[in-house]
DOBAKE-589969 format. One record per residue: x, y, z of N, C-alpha, C in turn; residue in one letter. Coordinates in steps of 0.001 Angstrom, whole numbers, padded with zeros to 6 digits, always signed. Layout:
DOBAKE-589969
XYZXYZXYZa...
END
This chain:
DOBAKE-589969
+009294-008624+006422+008795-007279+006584+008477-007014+008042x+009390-006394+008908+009112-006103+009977+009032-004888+010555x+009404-004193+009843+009260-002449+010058+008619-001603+008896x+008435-000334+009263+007969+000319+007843+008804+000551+006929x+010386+000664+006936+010979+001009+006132+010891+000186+004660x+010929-001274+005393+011036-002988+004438+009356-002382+003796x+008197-001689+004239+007355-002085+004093+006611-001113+003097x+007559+000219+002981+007534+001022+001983+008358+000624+000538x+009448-000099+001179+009632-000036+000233+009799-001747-000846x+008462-002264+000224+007989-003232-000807+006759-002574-001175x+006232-002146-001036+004800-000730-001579+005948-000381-002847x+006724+000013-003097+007031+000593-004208+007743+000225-005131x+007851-001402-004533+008061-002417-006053+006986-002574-006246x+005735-002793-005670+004290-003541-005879+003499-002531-006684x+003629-001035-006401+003208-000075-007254+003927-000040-008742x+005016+000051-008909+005637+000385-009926+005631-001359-010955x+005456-002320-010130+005279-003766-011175+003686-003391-011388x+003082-003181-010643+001133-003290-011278+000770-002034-011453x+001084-001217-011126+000496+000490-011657+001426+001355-012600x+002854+000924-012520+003708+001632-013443+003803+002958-012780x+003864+002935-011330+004159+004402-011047+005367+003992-010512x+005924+005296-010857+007427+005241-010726+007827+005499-009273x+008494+004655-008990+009215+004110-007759+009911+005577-007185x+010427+006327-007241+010625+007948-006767+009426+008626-006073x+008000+008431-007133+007034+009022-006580+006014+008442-005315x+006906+007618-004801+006156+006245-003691+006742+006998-002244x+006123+008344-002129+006779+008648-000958+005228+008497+000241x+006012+008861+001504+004989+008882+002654+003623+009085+002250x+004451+010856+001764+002975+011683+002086+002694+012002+000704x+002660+010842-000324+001868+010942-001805+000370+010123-001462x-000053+011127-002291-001947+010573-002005-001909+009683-003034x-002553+008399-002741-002970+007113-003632-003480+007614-004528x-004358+008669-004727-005701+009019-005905-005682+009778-007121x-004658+011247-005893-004614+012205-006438-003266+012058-007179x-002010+011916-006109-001147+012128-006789-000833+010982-007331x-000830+009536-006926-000255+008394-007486-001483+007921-008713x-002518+008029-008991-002814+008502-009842-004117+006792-009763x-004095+006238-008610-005083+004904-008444-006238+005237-008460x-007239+004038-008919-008709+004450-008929-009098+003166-007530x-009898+003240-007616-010875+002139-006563-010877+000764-006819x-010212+000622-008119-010168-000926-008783-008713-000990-008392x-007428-000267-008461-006520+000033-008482-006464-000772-006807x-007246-000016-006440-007039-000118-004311-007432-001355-003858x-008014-002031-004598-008691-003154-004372-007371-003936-004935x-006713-004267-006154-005998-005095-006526-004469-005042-005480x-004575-004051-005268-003396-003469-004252-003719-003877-002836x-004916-003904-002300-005589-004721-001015-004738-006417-001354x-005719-006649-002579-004985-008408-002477-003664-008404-002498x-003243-007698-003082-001775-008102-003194-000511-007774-001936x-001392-007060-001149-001156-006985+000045-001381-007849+001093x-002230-008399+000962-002774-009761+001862-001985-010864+001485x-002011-011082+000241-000906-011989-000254+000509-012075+000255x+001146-010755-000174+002291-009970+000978+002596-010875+002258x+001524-010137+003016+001758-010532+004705+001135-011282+005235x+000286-012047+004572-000060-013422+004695-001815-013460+005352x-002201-012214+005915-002953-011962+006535-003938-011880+005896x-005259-011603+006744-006699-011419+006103-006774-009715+006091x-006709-008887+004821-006937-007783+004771-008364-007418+005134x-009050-006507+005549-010443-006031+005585-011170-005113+004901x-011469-004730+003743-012235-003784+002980-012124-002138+003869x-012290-002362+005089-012435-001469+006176-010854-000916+006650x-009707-002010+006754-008498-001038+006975-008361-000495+006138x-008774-000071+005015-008051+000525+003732-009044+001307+003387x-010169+001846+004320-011054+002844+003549-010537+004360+003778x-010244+004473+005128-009664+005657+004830-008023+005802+004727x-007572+005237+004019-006866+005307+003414-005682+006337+002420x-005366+007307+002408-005135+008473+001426-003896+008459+001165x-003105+008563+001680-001497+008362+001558-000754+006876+001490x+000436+007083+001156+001221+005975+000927+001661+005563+002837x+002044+006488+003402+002004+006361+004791+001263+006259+005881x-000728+005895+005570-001297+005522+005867-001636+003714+005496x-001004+003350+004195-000930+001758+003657-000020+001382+004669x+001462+002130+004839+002494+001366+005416+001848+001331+006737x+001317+001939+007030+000460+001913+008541-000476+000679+009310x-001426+000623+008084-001959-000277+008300-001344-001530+008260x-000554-001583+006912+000405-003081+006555+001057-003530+008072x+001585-002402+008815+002588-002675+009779+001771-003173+011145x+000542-002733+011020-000138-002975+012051-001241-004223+012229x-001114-004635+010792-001294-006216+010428-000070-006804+010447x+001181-006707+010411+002088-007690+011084+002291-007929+011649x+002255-006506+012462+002137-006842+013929+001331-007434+014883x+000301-007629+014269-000722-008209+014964-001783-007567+015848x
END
């Protein structure tokens, strides 16, 4: 995973295997809450499984403000990058 493209669209196998949202609706600018339909337990299991991902130590704090699918790939990318 070295760019956002790889990094969306491992976000939208990881959504659609643990949330059952359908892989179409995994765009940029879909809101985690509203439109993808996650709760706070949801964001949290999606944190680990993200850390898991990229090997890194996620922080409670990159992911608070959080709202879009293109704010995750954001952060994800900016933990690979280092």
């Amino acid at each position: 995973m070295h760019d956002r493209a790889e990094i969306l669209s491992e976000l939208r196998t990881i959504l659609a295997e643990m949330f059952e949202v359908p892989p179409e609706a995994v765009t940029p600018d879909a809101g985690l809450y509203d439109e993808l339909d996650l709760d706070s337990i949801d964001a949290i299991d999606l944190m680990v499984k993200l850390q898991d991902m990229t090997g890194k130590k996620v922080q409670p704090e990159d992911f608070k403000s959080a709202r879009t699918v293109e704010d995750v790939v954001e952060t994800v990318y900016q933990l690979v990058r280092g």
